[in-house]
N, C-alpha and C positions, 0 to 999 in steps of 0.2 A: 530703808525700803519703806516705801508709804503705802498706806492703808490699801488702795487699789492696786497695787503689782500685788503684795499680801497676798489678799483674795482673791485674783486670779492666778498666783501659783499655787493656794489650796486650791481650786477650783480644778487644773489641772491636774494635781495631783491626787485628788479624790476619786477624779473620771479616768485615768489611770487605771488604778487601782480596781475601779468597780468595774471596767471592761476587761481588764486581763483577770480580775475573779469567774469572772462570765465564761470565761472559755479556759477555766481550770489550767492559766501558767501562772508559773512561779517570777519571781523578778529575775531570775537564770533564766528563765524558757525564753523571755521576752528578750533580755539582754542579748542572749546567741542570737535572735532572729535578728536582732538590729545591727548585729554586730559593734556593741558598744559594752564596756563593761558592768559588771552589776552595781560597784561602787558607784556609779558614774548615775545610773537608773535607780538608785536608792535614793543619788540626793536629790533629784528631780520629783520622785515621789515623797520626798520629805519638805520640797521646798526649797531647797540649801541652793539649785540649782538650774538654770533654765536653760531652754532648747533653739536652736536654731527651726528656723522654718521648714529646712528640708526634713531634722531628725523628727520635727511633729507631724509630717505627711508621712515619714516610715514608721512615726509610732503609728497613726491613726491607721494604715495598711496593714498593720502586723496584727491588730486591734479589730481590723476588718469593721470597721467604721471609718465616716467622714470626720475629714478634722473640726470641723466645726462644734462634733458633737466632744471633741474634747476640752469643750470651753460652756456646755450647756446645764444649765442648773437640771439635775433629777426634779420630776416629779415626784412627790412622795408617795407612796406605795397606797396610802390613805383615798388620795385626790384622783387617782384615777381606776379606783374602788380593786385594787391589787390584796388589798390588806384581809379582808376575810379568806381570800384563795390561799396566799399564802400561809395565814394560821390554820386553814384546814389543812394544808398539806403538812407543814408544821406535828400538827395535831395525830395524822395519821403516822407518820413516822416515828412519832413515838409511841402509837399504839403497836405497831409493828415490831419497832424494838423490844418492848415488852413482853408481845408473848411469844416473839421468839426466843429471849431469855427463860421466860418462865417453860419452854418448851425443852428446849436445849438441858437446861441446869441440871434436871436429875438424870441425864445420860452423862451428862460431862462427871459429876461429880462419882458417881457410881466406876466407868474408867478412870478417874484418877484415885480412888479405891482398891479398885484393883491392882493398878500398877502397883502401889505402896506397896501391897502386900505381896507382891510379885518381887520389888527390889529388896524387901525385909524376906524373900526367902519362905513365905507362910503359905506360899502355889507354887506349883510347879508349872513351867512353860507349856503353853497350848490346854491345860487341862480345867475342868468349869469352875474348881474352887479347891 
């Protein structure tokens, strides 16, 4: 294989991958819509493998993009000023996880206290302690 089939079977297979991430399928979800197997859409997304013309109009269909975008270099998230949106959202997500943990933790841990003490026999069911 020479350098230019190469990199445009990454190139395929990268845009792939970052269009069925996009609409949250699995290489199963896509595979059943194509009606092709997963082995088969693995090697294609690894490279191992290439597609006829009509399965890359049923990718790009299934992908609910044009084919052509399955051949288009990404812009970098940088270059078309994506990148600070992105780490604030980034950013908020993990402030959110956090103090929903730090929220959460002493309810959880305090029922899983109790329980203990409930399975060791040291409460009696339904009663405060």
């Amino acid at each position: 294989m020479d350098t230019k089939e190469k990199k445009c079977r990454e190139l395929l297979s990268r845009n792939i991958k970052r269009f069925r991430d996009r609409l949250g399928l699995s290489q199963m979800d896509l595979a059943l819509d194509l009606d092709i197997s997963t082995t088969f859409l693995s090697d294609i997304e690894l490279g191992k493998k290439w597609v006829s013309a009509r399965t890359l109009a049923r990718i790009a269909e299934a992908l609910k993009i044009e084919v052509y975008e399955l051949f288009k270099t990404e812009t970098p998230a940088e270059d078309n000023g994506m990148k600070p949106v992105v780490q604030y959202l980034a950013d908020v997500d993990d402030t959110i996880i956090k103090t929903l943990e730090l929220s959460i933790r002493p309810t959880v841990e305090k029922a899983v206290a109790r329980m203990r003490k409930y399975y060791e026999g040291q409460i009696a069911e339904g009663t405060g302690e």
